[in-house]
N, C-alpha and C positions, 0 to 999 in steps of 0.2 A: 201071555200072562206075565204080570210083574210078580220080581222076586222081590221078596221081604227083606225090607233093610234091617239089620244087624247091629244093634246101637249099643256100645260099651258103658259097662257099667261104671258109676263114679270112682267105682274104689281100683277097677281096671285102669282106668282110664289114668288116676292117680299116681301108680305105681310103673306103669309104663311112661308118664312124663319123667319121674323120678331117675326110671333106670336111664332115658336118654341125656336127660341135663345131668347124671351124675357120672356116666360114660362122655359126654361130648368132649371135645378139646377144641377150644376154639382159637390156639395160643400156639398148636402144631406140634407142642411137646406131650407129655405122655400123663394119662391123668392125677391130680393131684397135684398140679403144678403150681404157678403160678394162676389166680381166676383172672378175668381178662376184663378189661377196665368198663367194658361192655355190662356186666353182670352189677356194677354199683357196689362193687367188694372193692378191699385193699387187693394189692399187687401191679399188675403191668396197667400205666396211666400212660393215656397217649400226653404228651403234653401240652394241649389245651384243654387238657381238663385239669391239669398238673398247676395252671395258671391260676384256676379256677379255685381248688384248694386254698396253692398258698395266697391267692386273694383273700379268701374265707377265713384264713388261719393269720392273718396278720396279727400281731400282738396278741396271737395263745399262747400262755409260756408253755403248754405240754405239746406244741407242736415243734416239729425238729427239720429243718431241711439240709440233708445231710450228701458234701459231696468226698466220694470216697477217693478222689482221683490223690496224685502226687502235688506236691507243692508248687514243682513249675508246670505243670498242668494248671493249678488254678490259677496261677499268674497271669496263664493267655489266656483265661476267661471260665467265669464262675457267675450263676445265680444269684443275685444281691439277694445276701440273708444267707449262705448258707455257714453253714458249720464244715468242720473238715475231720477226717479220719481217713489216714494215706491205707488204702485196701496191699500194698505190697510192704508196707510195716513190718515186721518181724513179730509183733505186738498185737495185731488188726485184730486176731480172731477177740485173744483179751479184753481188747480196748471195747468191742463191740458188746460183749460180754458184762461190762461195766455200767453200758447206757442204762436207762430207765427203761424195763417193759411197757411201763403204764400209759408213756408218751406214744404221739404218731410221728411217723416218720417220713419223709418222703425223699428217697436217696437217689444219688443220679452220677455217675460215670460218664467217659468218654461217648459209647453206642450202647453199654448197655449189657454188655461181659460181667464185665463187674459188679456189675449191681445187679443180676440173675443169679448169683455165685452167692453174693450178699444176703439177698431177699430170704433164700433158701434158708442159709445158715441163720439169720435171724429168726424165720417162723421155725425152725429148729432146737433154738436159744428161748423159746415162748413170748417173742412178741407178737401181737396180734395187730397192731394196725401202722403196716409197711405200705409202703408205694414203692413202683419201680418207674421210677423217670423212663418211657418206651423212647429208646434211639436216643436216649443220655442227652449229654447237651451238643452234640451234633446235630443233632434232628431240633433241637429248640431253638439253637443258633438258627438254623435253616429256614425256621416258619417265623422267623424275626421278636423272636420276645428279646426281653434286655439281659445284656450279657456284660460284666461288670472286669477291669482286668485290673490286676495290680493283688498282692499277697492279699487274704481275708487280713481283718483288723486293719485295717490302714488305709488310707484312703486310696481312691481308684477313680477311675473314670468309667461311669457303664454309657451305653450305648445306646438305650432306650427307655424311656420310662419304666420301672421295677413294679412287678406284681409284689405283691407285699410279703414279706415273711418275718419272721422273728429274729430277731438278731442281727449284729453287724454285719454289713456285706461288706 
């Protein structure tokens, strides 16, 4: 004799999707974190979708590509287009504190330290639309996008064709 199958109600079934995508952690850290670039949110962007963006964002002025490293850090090599803010400043938290909420941002470090540390403190500070560069620009270096070297403002030589962004590279 077959047993009767058991079939969950919509509003069940609704609130048990709920509890698991709002318990999941797909990102390893603990919930409430960063959402994972997987989900179609701001936060951790692998960087070919990061490419994708500032492709899309080319000539938005409320788009920002924001790299927090030190100045001889971006000398050896910087994202054409971004902006800068030194994250070991004496100033950083301020300085960040200053930007515009309203804009998007998509910021990026060495691996990616600094700019989980960053992200935080921004959706903290009430902005709402962060990116976190995953694997900074080591990992973008790595999968061969263009990496520009020479101080931002001034000219430089990149190394491959530029996904597009705002601003001088």
């Amino acid at each position: 004799m077959k047993k009767p199958v058991r079939r969950m109600s919509a509003a069940s079934a609704m609130v048990l999707t709920a509890f698991i995508v709002g318990c999941a952690n797909l990102n390893g850290g603990s919930a409430g974190e960063q959402p994972t670039s997987e989900t179609g949110d701001y936060g951790l962007i692998a960087p070919e979708e990061a490419a994708i963006v500032l492709s899309e964002s080319a000539g938005d002025p409320d788009f920002v590509l924001l790299d927090i490293r030190t100045d001889e850090e971006i000398e050896t090599g910087h994202i054409p287009g971004a902006q800068s803010l030194d994250f070991y400043s004496s100033t950083f938290e301020d300085d960040v504190a200053q930007l515009d909420r309203e804009r998007t941002y998509l910021i990026y470090c060495r691996t990616g330290n600094r700019t989980g540390q960053t992200y935080r403190m921004m959706r903290n500070m009430g902005f709402e639309e962060v990116y976190d560069l995953d694997g900074g620009i080591t990992e973008w270096t790595r999968l061969g996008y263009a990496v520009c070297q020479g101080p931002l403002g001034a000219e430089h030589i990149c190394t491959a064709p530029a996904p597009s962004a705002t601003g001088a590279g």
